[in-house]
Structures are given as C-alpha cells and as structure tokens.
C-alpha positions as CSV (number, residue, x, y, z in Angstrom):
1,X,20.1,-7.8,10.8
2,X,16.6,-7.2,10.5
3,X,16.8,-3.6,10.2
4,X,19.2,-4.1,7.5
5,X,17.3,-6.3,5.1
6,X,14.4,-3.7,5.5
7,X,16.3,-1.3,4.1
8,X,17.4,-3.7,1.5
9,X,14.2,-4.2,0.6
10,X,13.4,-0.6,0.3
11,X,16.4,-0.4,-2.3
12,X,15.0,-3.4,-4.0
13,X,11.3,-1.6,-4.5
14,X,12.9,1.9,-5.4
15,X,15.4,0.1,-8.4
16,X,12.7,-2.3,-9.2
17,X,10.6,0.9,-9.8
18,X,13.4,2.5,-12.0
19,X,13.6,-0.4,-14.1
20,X,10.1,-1.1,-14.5
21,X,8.7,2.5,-14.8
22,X,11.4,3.2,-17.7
23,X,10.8,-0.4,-19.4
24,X,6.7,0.6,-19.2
25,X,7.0,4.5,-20.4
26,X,9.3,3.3,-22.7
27,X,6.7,0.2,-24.7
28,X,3.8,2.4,-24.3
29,X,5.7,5.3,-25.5
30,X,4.3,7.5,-22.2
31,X,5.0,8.4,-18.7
32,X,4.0,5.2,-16.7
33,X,4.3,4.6,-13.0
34,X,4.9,0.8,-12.4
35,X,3.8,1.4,-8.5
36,X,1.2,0.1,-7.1
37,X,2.1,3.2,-4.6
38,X,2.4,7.1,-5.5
39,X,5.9,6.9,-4.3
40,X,8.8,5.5,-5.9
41,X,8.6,1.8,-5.1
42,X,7.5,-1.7,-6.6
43,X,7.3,-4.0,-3.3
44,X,7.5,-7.1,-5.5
45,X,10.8,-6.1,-6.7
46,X,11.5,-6.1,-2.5
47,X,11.0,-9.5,-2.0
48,X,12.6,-10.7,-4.9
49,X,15.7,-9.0,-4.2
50,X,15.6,-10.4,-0.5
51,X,14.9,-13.5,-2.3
52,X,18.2,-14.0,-4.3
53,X,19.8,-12.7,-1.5
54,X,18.9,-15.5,0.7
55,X,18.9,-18.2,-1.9
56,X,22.6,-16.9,-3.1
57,X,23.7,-17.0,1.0
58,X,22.3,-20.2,1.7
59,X,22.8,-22.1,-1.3
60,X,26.4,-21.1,-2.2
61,X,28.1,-24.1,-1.5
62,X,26.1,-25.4,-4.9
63,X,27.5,-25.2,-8.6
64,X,27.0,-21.7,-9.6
65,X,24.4,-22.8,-12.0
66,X,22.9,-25.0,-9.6
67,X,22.3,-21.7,-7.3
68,X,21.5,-19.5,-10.0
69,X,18.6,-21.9,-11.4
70,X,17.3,-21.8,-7.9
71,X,17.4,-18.0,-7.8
72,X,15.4,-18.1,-11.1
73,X,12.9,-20.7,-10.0
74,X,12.5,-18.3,-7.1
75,X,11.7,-14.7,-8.6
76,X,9.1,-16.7,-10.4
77,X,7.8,-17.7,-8.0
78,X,7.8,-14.6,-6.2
79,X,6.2,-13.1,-9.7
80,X,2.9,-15.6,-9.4
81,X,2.6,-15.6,-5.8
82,X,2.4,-11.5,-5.9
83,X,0.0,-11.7,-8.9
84,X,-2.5,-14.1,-7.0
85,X,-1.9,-11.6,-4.0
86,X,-2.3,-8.9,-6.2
87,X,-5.6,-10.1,-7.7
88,X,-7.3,-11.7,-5.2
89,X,-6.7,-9.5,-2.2
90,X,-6.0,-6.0,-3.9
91,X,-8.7,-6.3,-6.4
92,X,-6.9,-5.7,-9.1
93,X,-4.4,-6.7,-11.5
94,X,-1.2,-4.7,-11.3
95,X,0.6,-6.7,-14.4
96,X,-1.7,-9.1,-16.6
97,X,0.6,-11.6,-19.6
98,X,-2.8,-13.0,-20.5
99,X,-2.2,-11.7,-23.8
100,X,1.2,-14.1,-24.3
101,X,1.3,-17.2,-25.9
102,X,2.3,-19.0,-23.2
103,X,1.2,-17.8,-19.4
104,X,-0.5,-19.2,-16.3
105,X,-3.2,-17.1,-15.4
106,X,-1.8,-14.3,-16.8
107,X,0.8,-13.9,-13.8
108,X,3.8,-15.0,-15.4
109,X,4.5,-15.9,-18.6
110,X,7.9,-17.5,-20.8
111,X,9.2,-13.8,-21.6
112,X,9.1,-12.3,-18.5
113,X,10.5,-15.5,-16.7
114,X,13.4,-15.3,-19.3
115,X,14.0,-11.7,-17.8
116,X,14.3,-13.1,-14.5
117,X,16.7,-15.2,-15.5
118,X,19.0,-13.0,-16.5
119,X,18.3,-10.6,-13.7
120,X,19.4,-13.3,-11.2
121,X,22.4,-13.8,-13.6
122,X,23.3,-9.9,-13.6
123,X,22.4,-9.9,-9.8
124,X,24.8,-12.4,-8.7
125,X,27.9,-11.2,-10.7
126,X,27.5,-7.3,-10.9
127,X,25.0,-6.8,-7.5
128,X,25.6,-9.3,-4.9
129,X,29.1,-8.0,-4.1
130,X,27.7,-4.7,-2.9
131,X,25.1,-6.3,-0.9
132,X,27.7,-8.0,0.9
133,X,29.8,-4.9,1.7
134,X,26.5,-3.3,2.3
135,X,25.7,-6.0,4.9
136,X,29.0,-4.7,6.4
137,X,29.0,-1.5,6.4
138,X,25.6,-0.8,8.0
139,X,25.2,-1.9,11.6
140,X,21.5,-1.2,13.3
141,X,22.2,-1.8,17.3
142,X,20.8,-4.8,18.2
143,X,18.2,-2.9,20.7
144,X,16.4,-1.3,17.5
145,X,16.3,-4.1,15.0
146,X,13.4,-5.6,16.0
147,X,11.6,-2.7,16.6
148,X,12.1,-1.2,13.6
149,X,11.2,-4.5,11.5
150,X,8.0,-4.2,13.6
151,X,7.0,-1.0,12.6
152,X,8.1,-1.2,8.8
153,X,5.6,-4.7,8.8
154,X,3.1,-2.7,10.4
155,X,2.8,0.2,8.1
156,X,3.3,-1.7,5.3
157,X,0.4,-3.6,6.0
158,X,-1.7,-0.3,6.7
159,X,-0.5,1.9,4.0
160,X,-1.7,-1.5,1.8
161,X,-4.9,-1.9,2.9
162,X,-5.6,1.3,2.7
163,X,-5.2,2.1,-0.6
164,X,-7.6,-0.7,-1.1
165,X,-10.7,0.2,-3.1
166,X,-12.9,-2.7,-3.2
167,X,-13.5,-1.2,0.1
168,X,-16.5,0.5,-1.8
169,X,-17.1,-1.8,-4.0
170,X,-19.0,-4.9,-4.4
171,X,-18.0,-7.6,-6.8
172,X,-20.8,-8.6,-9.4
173,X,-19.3,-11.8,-9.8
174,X,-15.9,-13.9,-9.0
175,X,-13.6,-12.6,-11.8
176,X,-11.7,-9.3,-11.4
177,X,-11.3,-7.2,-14.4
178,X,-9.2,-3.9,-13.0
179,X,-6.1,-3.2,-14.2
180,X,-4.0,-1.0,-12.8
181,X,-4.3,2.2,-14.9
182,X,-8.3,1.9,-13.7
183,X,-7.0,2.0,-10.1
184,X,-5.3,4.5,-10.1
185,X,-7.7,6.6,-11.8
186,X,-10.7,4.9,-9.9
187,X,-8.9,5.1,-6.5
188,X,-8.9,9.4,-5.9
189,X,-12.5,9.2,-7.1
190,X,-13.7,6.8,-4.6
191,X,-11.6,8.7,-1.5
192,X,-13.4,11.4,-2.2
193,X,-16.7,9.9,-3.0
194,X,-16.5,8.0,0.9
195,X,-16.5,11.4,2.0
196,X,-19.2,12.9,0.5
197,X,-23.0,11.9,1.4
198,X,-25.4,14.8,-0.5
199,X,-25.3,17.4,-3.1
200,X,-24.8,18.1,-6.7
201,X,-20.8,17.6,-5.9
202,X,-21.9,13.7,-4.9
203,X,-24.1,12.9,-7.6
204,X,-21.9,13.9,-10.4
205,X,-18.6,12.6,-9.1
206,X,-21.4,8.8,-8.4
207,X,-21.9,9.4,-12.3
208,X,-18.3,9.8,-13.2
209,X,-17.3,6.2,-11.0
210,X,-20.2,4.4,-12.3
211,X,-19.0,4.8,-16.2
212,X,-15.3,4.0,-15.2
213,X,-17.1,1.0,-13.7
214,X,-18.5,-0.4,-16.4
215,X,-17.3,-3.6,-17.4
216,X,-14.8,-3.7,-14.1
217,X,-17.2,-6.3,-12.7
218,X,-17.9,-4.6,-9.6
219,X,-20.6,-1.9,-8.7
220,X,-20.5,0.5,-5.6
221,X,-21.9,-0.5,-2.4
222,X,-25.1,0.7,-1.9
223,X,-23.9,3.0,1.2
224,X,-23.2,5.3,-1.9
225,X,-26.5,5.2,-2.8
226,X,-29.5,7.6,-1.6
C-alpha cells in the first residue's frame, strides 16, 4: 500500500501543479511555474491530497460535515506547516499572503483557507470515488512496497536539498526575504558560480548574483570570494 499512496502523491503534486500554475499565469497575466521543482509537480499539493485521503478513510463514520471540516482544518494545516518548512529550511518563500488583510505570517491567510474548503468539498464528492477504485485497481507486490517507498523518501530528500541555495549563501540577519521568482533566477547563477573559481567568466557572473542579492538579506560565502 505504500507503493500506491506514492504514486498518489505524485498525482496529487502533478494536478496541484496544473491548478496552481494556470491560477498564477492566469493573475499575473504570464507564464508562471508554481514548482518549487523544474518539473511538473507541487509537493505540498502531495501531502494534502494524502491528507484528505486519510482523514476521509478514517473519519468516515463522522457527519459528513463533521469529516469535511476536519479535512479543511487539515489542508491548512498542511498549507502553514509547508510555509514554515518552506521558509525556514529552503530559504525561501515559495507563496507569501503577507499582503492580505488577514494572515499568519504570511503562510496562510482567510482567502486561500476558503479555497481549501471547497477543494476538500469538490474532493470528497467528485475525487474520492476514483481514489478508491484507484486503490483497487493498482496492486504493488508486497515484496516491492517497501522498497520503493524507500527510495521515493530518499530521493526526495536529495533532489530537495539539493536545489538548496543557501548552500552559498550566508544570511545577514534572521529574516528571509526570497521569493520564489528570485530563486529560480538566483538558483542557475549560483550552480554555475560553485563551479567556477577564476577568470573574467567568475567575476562577472559574482557581479551579476551580488545585484540580484541585494535586499535578499543574504550575501555569498566568502569561498566565492578571492
């Protein structure tokens, strides 16, 4: 079973990915990928739809607005939890309400929590039915399912990491300021900056990070500098 909700979750990221990348492009009127990855996939959307599917399952025996409330309650959860992650261990903010009325630190806010709501709503009626026939239909042998939840964790983790540039950075003080447009801009420059060490190559690509650094409260590590 494992096996199974990994691949759930990989439908989860790639349609979380759809919805947000056309809901982004569409606001800001340009092409916008809501991945934190190059690839077609959101993780947070992942483990919010593991989420309801767990807390539907478990829970079912409860009024169905008993149930759904829960579900609700959980994707924002999942929403803050992923910010904080997002922030504190990333670097970066990959989605920032701190412009809404009403938010808490700009991981959540009322609007977006009201769209979880009816996500769990549209979830349970128009999605859940084909998760179940899903769960079904797909049968991993039991030999494998471990192993391949242990891999899938394990790259996860790595591909993660690695795409983590505060690696060659140094934080100038406590609060982070990136967004994630700056990543992804920032990120290709650094990658190739690391592998660099002299020349005319390193000091104008060193010129170009330090300007998109400005005001990003961090500065590069001084094994950039000469």
């Amino acid at each position: 079973m494992l096996a199974v909700y990994v691949i759930e979750f990989l439908l989860f990221s790639f349609i979380g990915w759809v919805i947000d990348s056309v809901y982004r492009s569409v606001t800001e009127r340009k092409w916008v990928n809501a991945g934190y990855f190059r690839g077609p996939i959101c993780p947070i959307y992942g483990f919010g739809g593991l989420a309801l599917v767990f807390f539907v399952k478990y829970f079912e025996d409860l009024p169905v607005f008993g149930m759904l409330l829960l579900c609700w309650v959980a994707l924002i959860v999942v929403e803050y939890v992923g910010g904080i992650f997002s922030e504190k261990v990333l670097g970066l903010k990959l989605w920032d309400y701190s412009e809404a009325s009403y938010h808490l630190g700009g991981h959540i806010d009322v609007l977006h929590s009201l769209y979880w709501g009816i996500l769990a709503v549209a979830f349970y009626y128009l999605v859940y039915p084909f998760v179940l026939l899903f769960e079904q239909m797909v049968r991993v042998p039991e030999v494998f399912d471990l192993p391949v939840f242990v891999v899938f964790v394990v790259v996860a983790i790595a591909l993660t990491v690695r795409k983590d540039p505060t690696r060659f950075l140094e934080m100038s003080n406590s609060v982070v300021a990136m967004t994630l447009d700056q990543y992804q801009q920032l990120f290709p420059l650094l990658k190739k900056l690391s592998s660099l060490h002299t020349g005319k190559q390193y000091d104008s690509l060193k010129r170009v990070v330090n300007q998109k650094l400005e005001g990003m409260n961090f500065e590069l590590k001084k094994r950039f500098g000469r």
